[in-house]
N, C-alpha and C positions, 0 to 999 in steps of 0.2 A: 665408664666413659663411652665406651662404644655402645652400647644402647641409649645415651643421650642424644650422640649425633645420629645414630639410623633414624631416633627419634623427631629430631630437627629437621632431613632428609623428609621425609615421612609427610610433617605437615607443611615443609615448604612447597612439593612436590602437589598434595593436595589442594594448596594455596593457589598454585602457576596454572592448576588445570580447572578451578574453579574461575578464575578471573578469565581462561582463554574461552572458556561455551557463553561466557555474558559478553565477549567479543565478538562469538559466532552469531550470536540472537539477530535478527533483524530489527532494523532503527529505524523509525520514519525516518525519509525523505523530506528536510524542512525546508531547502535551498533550490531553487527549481530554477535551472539554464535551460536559456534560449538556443537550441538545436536545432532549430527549423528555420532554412535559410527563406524561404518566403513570408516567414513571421516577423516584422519590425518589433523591434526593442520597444517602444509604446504599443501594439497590439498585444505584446508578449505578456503586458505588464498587467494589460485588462483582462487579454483571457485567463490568467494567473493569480489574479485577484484575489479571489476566496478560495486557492490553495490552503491547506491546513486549516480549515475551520472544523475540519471532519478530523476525527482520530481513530484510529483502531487500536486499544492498547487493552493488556489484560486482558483478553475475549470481548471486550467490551465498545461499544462506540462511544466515542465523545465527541460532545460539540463544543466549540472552542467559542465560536461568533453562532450568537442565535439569529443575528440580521440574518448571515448567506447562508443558512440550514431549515431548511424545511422537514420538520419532521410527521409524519403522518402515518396511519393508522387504517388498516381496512383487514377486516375478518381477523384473521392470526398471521397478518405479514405488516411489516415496519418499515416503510420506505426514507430515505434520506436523500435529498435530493440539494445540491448544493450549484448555483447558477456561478457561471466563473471558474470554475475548477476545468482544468488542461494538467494534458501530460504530454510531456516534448515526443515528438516521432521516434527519437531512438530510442528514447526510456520504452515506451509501448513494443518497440520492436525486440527489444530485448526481453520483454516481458514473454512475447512467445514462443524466441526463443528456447525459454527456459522450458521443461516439460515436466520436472518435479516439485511445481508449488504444492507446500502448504495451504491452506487458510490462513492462520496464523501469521507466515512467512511473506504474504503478498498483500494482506490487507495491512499488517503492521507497516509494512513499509511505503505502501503505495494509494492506502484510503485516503489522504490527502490531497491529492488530485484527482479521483472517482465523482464523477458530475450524478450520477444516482447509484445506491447502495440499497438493495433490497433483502431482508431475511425474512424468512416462510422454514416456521418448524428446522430443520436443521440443511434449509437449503439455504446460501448467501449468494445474489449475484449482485456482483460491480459491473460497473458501467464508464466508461473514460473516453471523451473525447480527445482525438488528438489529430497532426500531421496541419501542415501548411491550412489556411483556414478555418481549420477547425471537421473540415469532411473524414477525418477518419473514427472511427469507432472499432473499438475491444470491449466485449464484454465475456466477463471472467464467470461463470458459476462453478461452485463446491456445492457437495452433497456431504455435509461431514467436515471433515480435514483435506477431502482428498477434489482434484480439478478434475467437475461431472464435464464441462465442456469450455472450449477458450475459442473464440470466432474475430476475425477481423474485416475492416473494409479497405485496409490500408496494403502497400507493398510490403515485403517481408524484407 
């Protein structure tokens, strides 16, 4: 009897900690708030547009809307370039906050509002306009997994 329940223990324990890392995992961003007090709720809504047409799932991009995704081709780099894609000023500012993205971890959650995505051999750089108007810019490159360099034009 005691070897059933340590048994039970065993794989509920297994259970609770395989369901908490598919918790951890990063989830696109499919809901995108208006944080930018100089952006009207109709401005908000245009430069938001073609949010989510772009996906980064499994290592892989997808295009959801082939209208707002331009895909293109030149030597051995694959550009995606998506017109309408915003990302609110705080989301961006948090963004650099952070100092230990992923590839994986930033594209999964945030290729959805990147206005160009470029890979060249195992380098990725996003691209994301953001802040009141649209004048700020982030752009994210990986070399790998790991962030080769992260620049902005916006305040932190």
């Amino acid at each position: 009897m005691k070897k059933i329940i340590i048994s039970v223990v065993v794989i509920l324990t297994i259970f609770a900690i395989g369901c908490s890392n598919d918790a951890e995992q990063a989830k696109p961003i499919t809901s995108w708030k208006n944080e930018d007090n100089e952006v009207s709720k109709q401005e908000f809504a245009e430069l938001t547009k073609n949010n989510n047409a772009l996906e980064y799932k499994d290592g892989e991009f997808v295009i959801h809307d082939k209208k707002a995704v331009i895909k293109s081709r030149a030597d051995d780099a694959t550009t995606y370039f998506v017109q309408n894609a915003y990302i609110p000023i705080k989301v961006a500012q948090a963004i650099v906050k952070k100092e230990d993205w992923t590839k994986d971890e930033l594209l999964t959650k945030y290729a959805g509002a990147a206005q160009n995505i470029t890979e060249k051999g195992k380098t990725v750089e996003a691209f994301f306009i953001t802040g009141p108007r649209g004048y700020g810019e982030l752009r994210v490159t990986f070399d790998g997994d790991k962030v080769k360099s992260m620049t902005n034009t916006f305040q932190e």
